[in-house]
KOLNU-742074 format. One record per residue (C-alpha): residue in three letters; z, y, x. Coordinates in steps of 0.25 Angstrom, whole numbers, plus 5000, padded with zeros to 4 digits. Last residue first. Example, Ala and Ser with C-alpha at 12.3 -4.5 7.8 and 13.67 -1.06 7.14 Angstrom:
BEGIN
   fidren      z      y      x
      SER   5029   4996   5055
      ALA   5031   4982   5049
This chain:
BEGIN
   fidren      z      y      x
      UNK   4990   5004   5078
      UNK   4998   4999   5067
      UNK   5007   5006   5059
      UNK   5016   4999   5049
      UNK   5018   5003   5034
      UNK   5028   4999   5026
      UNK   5030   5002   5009
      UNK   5042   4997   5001
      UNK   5041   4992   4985
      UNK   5055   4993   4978
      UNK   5064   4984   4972
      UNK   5076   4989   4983
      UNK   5068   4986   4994
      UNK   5054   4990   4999
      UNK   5058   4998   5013
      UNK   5068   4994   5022
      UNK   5062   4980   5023
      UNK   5049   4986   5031
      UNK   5057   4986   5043
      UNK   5063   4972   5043
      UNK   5050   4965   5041
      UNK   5043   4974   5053
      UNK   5055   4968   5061
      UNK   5051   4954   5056
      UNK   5037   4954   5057
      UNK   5039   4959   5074
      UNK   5038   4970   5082
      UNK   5034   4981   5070
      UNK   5022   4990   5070
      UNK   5023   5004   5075
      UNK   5028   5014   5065
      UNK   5033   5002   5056
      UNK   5034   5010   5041
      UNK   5043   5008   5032
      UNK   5042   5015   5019
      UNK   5048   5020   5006
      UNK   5064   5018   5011
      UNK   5069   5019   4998
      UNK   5085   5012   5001
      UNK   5089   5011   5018
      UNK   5096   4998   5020
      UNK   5095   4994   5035
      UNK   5098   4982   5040
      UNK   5089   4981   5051
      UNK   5075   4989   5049
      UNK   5082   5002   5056
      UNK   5086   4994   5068
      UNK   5067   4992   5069
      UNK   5067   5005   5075
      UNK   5067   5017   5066
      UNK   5062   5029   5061
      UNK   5066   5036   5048
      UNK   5059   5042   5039
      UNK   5060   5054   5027
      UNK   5074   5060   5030
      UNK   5083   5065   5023
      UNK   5083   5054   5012
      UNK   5094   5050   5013
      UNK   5092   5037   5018
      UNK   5084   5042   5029
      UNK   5096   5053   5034
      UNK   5106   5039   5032
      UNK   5098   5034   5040
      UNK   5098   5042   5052
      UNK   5110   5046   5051
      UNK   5116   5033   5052
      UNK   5107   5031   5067
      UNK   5112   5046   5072
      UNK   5126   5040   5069
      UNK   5122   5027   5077
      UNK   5117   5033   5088
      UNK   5101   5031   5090
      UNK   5097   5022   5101
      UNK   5095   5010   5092
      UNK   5085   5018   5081
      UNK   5087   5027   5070
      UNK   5076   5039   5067
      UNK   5076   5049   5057
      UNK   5064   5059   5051
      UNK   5059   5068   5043
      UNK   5043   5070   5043
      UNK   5040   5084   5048
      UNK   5032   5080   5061
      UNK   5044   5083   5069
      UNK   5052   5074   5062
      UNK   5042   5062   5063
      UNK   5040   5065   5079
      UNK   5054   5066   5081
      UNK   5055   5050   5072
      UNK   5043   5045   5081
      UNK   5050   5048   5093
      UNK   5066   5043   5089
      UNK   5058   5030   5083
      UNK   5047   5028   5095
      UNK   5061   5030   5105
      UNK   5069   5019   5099
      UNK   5058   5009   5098
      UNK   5049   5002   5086
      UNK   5045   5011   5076
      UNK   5049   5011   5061
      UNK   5049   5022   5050
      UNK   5057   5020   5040
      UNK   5049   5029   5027
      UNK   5059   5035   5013
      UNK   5049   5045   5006
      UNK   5034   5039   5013
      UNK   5029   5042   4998
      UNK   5029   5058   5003
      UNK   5016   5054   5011
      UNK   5020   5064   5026
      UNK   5027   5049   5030
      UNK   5012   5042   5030
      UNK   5005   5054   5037
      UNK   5015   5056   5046
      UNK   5013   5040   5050
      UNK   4999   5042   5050
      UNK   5001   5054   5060
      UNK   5010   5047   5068
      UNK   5000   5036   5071
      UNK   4991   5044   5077
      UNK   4977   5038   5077
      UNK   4970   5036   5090
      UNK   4966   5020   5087
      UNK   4967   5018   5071
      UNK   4981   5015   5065
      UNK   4983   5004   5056
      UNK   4995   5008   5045
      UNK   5001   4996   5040
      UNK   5004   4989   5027
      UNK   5017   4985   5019
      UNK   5020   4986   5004
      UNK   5034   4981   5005
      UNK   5041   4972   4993
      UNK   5037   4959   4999
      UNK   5043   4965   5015
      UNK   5041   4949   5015
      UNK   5053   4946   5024
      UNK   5059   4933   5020
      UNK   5075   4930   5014
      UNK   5069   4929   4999
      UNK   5075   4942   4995
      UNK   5087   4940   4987
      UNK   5092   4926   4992
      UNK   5107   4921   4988
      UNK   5111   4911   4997
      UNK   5125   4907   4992
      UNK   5132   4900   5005
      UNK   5140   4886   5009
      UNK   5144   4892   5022
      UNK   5138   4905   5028
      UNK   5135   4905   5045
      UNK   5129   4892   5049
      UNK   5119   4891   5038
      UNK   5114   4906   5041
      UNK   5113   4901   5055
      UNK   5104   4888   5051
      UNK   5096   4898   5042
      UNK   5094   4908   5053
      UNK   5078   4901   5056
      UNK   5074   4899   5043
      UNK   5075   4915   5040
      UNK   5081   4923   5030
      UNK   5079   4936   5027
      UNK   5085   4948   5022
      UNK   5099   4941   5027
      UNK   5114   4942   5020
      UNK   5123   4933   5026
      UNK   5138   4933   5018
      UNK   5149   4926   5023
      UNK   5164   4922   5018
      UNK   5177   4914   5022
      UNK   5176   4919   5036
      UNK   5182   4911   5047
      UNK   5172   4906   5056
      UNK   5170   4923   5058
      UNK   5170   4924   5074
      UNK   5160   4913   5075
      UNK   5151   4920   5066
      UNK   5153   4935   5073
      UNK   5149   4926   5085
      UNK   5136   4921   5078
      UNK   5133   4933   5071
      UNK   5133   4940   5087
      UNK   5122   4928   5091
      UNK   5113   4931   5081
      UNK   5114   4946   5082
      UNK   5100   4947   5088
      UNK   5093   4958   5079
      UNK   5086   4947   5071
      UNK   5099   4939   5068
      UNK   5106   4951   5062
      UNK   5095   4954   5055
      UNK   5093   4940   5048
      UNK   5109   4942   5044
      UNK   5106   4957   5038
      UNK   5124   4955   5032
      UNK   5130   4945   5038
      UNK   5143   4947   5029
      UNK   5156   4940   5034
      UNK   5168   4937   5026
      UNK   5184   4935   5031
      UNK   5184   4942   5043
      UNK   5196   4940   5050
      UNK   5188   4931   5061
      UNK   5180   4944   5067
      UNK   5192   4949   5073
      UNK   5188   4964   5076
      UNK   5193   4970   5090
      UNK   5193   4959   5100
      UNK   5183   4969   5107
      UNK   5174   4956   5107
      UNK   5173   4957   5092
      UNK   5172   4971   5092
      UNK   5159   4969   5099
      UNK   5155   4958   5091
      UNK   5155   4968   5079
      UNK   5147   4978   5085
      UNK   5135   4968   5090
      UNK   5136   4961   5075
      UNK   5136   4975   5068
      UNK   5148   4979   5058
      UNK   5153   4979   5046
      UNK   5169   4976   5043
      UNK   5175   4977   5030
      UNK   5190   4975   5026
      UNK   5192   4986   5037
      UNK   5207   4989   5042
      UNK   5206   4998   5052
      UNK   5209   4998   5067
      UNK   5194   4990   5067
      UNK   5190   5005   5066
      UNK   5198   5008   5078
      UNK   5189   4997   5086
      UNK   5174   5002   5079
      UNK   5178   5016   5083
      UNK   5180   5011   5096
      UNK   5166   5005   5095
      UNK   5158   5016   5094
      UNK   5146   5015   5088
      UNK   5132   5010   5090
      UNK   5136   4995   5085
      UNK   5141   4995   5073
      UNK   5157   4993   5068
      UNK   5159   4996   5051
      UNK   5173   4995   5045
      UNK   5176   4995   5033
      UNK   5188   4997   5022
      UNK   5190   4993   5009
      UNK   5201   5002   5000
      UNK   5191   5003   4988
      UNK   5191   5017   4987
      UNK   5175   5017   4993
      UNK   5174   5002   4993
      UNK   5158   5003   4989
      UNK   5156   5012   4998
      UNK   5163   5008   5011
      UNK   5158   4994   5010
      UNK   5141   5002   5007
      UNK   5145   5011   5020
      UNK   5147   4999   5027
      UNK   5136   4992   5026
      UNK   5127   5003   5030
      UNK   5134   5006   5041
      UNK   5132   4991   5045
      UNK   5118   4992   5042
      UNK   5115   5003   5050
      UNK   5124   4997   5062
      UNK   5113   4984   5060
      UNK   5114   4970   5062
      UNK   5125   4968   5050
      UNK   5140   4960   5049
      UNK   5148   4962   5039
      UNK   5163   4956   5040
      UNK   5173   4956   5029
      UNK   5187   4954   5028
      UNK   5195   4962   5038
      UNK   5204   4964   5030
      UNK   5207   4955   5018
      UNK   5209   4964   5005
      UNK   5208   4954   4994
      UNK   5202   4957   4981
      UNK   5195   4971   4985
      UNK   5191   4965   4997
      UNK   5185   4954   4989
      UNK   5174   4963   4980
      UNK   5173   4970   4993
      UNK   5166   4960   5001
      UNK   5160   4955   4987
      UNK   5155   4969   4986
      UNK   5150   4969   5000
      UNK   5140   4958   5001
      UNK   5131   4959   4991
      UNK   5133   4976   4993
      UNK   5127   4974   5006
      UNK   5116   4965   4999
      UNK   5110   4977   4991
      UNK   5096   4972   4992
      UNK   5093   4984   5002
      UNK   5091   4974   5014
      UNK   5086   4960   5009
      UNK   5093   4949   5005
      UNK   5096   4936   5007
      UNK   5111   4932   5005
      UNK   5117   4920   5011
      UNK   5131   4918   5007
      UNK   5145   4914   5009
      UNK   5152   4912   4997
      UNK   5166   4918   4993
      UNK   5167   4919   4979
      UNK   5162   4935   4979
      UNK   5153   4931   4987
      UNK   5145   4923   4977
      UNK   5149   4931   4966
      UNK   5142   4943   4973
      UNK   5129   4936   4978
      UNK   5119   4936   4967
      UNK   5122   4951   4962
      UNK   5124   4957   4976
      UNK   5111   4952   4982
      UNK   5102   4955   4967
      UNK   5107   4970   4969
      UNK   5120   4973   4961
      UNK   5118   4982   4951
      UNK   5125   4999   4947
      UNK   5128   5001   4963
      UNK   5130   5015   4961
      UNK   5138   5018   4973
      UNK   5149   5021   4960
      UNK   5146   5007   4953
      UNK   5150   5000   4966
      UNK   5162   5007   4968
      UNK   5167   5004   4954
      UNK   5162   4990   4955
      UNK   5171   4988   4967
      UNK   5183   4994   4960
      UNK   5181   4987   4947
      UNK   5180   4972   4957
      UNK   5170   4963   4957
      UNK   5162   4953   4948
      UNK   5149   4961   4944
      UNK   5147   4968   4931
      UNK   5150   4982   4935
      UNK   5140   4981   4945
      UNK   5131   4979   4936
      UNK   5125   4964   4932
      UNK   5110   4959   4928
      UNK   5107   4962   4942
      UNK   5090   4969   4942
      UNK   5084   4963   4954
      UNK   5070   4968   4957
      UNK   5058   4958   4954
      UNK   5049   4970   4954
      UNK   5049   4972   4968
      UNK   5045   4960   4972
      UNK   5033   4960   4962
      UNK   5026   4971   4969
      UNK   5025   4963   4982
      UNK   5021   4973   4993
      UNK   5009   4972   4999
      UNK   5008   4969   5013
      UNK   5002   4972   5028
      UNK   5012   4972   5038
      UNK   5006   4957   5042
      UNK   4994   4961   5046
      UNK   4999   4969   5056
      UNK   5002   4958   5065
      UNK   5015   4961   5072
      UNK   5012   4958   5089
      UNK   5021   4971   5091
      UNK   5018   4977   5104
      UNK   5030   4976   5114
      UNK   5040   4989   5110
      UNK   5036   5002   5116
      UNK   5047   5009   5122
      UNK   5037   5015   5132
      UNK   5030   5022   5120
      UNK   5014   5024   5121
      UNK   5015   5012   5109
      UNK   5003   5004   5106
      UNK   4999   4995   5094
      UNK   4984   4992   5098
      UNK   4986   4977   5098
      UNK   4987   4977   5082
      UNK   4974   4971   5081
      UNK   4965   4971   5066
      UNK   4967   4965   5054
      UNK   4978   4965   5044
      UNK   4973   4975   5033
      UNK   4979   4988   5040
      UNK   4982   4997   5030
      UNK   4976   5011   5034
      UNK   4977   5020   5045
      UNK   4970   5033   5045
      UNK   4955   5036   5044
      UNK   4957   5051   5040
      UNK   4951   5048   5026
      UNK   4959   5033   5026
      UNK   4972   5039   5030
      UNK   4969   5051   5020
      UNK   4967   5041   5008
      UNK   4980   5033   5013
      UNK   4988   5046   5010
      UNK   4981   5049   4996
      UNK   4985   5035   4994
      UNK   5000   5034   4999
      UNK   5006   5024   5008
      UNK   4996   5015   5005
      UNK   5000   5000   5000
């Protein structure tokens, strides 16, 4: 699908790129920066496809509200004044189950509402029986993890639940007074979390429940090994919960070894289609400037909400100077920038202050950013799976998503 008519008009008048019909070579992808990754052997062919309208129409409508669920006044309360009026499909087949105690596997998407699946029976039980600590949740990203806090904090506001939330990228003698504290709720990053561990300043075996929230992210980033320590250190928890967007053959066996006797409940089919994405690419001809399409594309007032994608630190903080002094607002967050600079970042694209942001692939892990209109891969992806993982931010929610990719 076009990003505009009247805009693809003028690409074809001014010979322009146009949607790139699976033939042809990609061995002309250059890059004039010394950080250059290896050329990507992606074919382009396969970033070419039409989203499946019927998808979106099978949205899932609960037949309960929040009022209707089995939890506590209070909790529902809280709940009702974020505005949560339905539980998403994840939270309305999985509350009773953990609510009675069952470790489970759940498969869902980002943006499915899975965070509050785990965290209002979390809660639900804290209200009951205040055990402290109680619960563990552990993510890839710092952005999830913030993330995931900020959604505990807001749905115990008054409620007498504490959290704490330990990343890497921050100090980490604030992470030791913190654990000063009492905290019901711990969130933290594998890398952040071990390092506490060895510090002898967090006793993983009083955790009573573990969430293992993005598992098939966790395992893609290289935490494989860090799981299995936090694991080993948790033989006594009476609870876990595995949440993955995908689910592949090859992580079955450990998924096996890690939950006892569990409910699976599936609300994506645990592949990666991208089924609700129209996807094509943008073929550049020899000499033509690739920021000037891509202005082109961002100056269409349909591009309302775009992630912008490149493949270094240095290309992202360039690309996003030269977007904001060509008049397009912009933000970038990458691995170099500070963790504060990171949050604001995003939370100036969730707001709306800002039309794009430009990342490196850290932005595609975890994050759950709602009405993101486009992705769009500024050079083409590494690999299928990181292209995947990108073009999942957008297209969610019962919603058709856009992603275009430039290839040269």
């Amino acid at each position: 699908m076009s990003y505009s008519n009247n805009q693809k008009r003028r690409q074809r008048n001014n010979s322009s790129p146009v949607r790139y019909n699976g033939t042809g070579s990609t061995n002309r992808n250059r890059s004039n920066s010394n950080t250059a990754k290896k050329k990507s052997t992606l074919d382009p062919s396969l970033l070419v496809k039409e989203a499946n309208h019927s998808v979106v129409a099978k949205v899932f409508q609960s037949e309960r509200q929040i009022s209707d669920l089995p939890i506590s006044a209070k909790l529902i309360q809280a709940l009702e004044s974020k505005g949560y009026k339905k539980p998403t499909e994840i939270q309305d087949r999985t509350l009773e189950t953990l609510l009675t105690g069952r470790d489970l596997l759940g498969i869902a998407q980002t943006g499915t509402g899975k965070t509050g699946a785990f965290l209002v029976p979390i809660i639900e039980q804290l209200l009951h029986k205040r055990v402290n600590p109680y619960a563990l949740v552990v993510v890839p990203t710092r952005e999830l993890a913030l993330q995931v806090e900020e959604e505990f904090r807001s749905m115990t506001k008054g409620l007498g639940l504490y959290s704490a939330c330990f990343i890497g990228g921050t100090n980490i003698n604030n992470n030791l007074r913190a654990l000063q504290r009492n905290s019901h709720v711990v969130i933290a990053t594998p890398g952040r979390l071990l390092d506490l561990t060895d510090r002898k300043a967090i006793n993983l075996g009083k955790f009573k429940t573990l969430v293992l929230d993005e598992f098939d992210r966790m395992l893609d980033m290289g935490f494989i090994r860090d799981v299995k320590r936090i694991l080993e250190a948790m033989q006594q928890r009476t609870q876990t919960m595995l949440f993955s967007a995908t689910l592949d053959k090859s992580q079955q066996s450990m998924i096996n070894s890690i939950l006892k006797d569990p409910v699976t409940v599936k609300v994506s089919t645990g592949d990666s289609s991208g089924d609700a994405i129209d996807q094509e690419v943008i073929r550049l001809k020899p000499g033509e400037d690739k920021f000037k399409v891509l202005h082109g594309m961002l100056s269409d007032n349909e591009f309302s909400k775009v992630l912008l994608f490149e493949e270094t630190k240095h290309r992202v903080s360039r690309l996003c100077m030269k977007l904001n002094k060509s008049g397009i607002q912009a933000e970038q967050i990458h691995g170099n920038k500070s963790q504060n600079a990171r949050q604001n970042a995003l939370k100036a694209f969730k707001q709306g202050r800002v039309q794009v942001l430009v990342a490196t692939d850290v932005a595609a892990r975890g994050l759950d950013v709602s009405d993101v209109s486009h992705v769009i891969n500024y050079q083409i992806p590494q690999t299928h799976d990181s292209y995947i993982h990108r073009i999942g931010r957008t297209g969610r929610a019962g919603k058709i998503g856009k992603a275009y990719t430039f290839v040269a």
